[in-house]
C-alpha positions in Angstrom: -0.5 16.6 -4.5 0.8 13.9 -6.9 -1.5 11.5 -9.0 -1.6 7.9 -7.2 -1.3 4.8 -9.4 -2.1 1.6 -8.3 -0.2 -1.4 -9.9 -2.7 -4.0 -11.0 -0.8 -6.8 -9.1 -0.8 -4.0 -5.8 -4.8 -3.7 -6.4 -5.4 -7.2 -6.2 -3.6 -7.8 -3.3 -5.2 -5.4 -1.6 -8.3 -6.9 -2.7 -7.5 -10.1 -1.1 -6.7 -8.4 2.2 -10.1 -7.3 1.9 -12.0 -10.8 1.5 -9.6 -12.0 4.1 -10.6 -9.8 6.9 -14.4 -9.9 5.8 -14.0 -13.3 5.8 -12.6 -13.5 9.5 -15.0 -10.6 10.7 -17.9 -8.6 9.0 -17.2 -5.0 8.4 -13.3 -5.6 9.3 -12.6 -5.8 5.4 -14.5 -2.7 4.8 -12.8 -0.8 7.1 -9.5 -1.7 6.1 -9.7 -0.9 2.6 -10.9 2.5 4.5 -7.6 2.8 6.2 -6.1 1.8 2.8 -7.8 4.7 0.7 -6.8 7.4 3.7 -3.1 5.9 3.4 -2.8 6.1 -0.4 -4.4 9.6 -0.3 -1.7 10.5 2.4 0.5 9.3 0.0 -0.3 11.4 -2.9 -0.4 14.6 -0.9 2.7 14.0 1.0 4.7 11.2 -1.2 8.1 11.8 0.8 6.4 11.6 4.5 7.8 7.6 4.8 10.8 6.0 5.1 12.8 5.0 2.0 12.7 1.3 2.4 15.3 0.3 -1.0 16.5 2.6 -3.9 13.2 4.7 -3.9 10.5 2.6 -2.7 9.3 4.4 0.4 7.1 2.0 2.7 3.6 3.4 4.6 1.7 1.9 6.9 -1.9 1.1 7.1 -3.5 2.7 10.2 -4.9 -0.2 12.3 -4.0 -2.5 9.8 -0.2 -3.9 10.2 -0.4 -3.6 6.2 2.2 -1.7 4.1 1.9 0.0 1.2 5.5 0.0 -0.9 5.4 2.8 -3.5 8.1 4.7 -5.6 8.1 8.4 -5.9 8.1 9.7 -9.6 8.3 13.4 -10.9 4.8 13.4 -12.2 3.3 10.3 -10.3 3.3 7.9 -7.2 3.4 4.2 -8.3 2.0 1.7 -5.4 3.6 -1.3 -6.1 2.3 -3.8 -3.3 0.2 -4.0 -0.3 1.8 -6.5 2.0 1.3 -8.1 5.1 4.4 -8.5 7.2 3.5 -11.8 7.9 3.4 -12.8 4.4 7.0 -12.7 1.4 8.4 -9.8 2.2 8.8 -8.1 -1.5 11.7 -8.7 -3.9 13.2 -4.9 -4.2 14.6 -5.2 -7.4 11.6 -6.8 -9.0 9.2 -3.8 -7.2 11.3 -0.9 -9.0 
């Protein structure tokens, strides 16, 4: 299991998520950033399990949630780099990396 960081601009976007979906339902933020936590501790314990999406950044998805979590792969580390909606700009690659 590798130690999960979370980029500061990845933590607040996840943060709006959450306000977002409180905002449209009570409870639905919540359990988002539920499904969020489970995903990023999937990612730590098995940090090769999703798809390489660009030169190292591997994308998961958010159970329930059609959120992704974009994240690169180090020797000592996994970086999460953004939380997107695919609704929403789809990231730059070589500004994530």
């Amino acid at each position: 299991m590798l130690p999960v960081e979370i980029r500061s601009s990845a933590f607040d976007e996840a943060e709006e998520a959450h306000e977002y979906l409180q905002h449209q339902q009570d409870g639905l933020g919540w359990r988002f950033t539920e499904m969020l936590n489970l995903t990023i501790r999937r990612i730590g314990a098995f940090p090769e399990s999703s798809a390489e999406m660009y030169r190292g950044i591997r994308c998961a998805l958010v159970p329930k949630f059609r959120y992704r979590v974009f994240y690169r792969v180090e020797s000592t580390r996994v970086v999460v780099l953004a939380v997107r909606h695919p609704s929403r700009e789809q990231p730059d690659w070589s500004s994530l990396g």
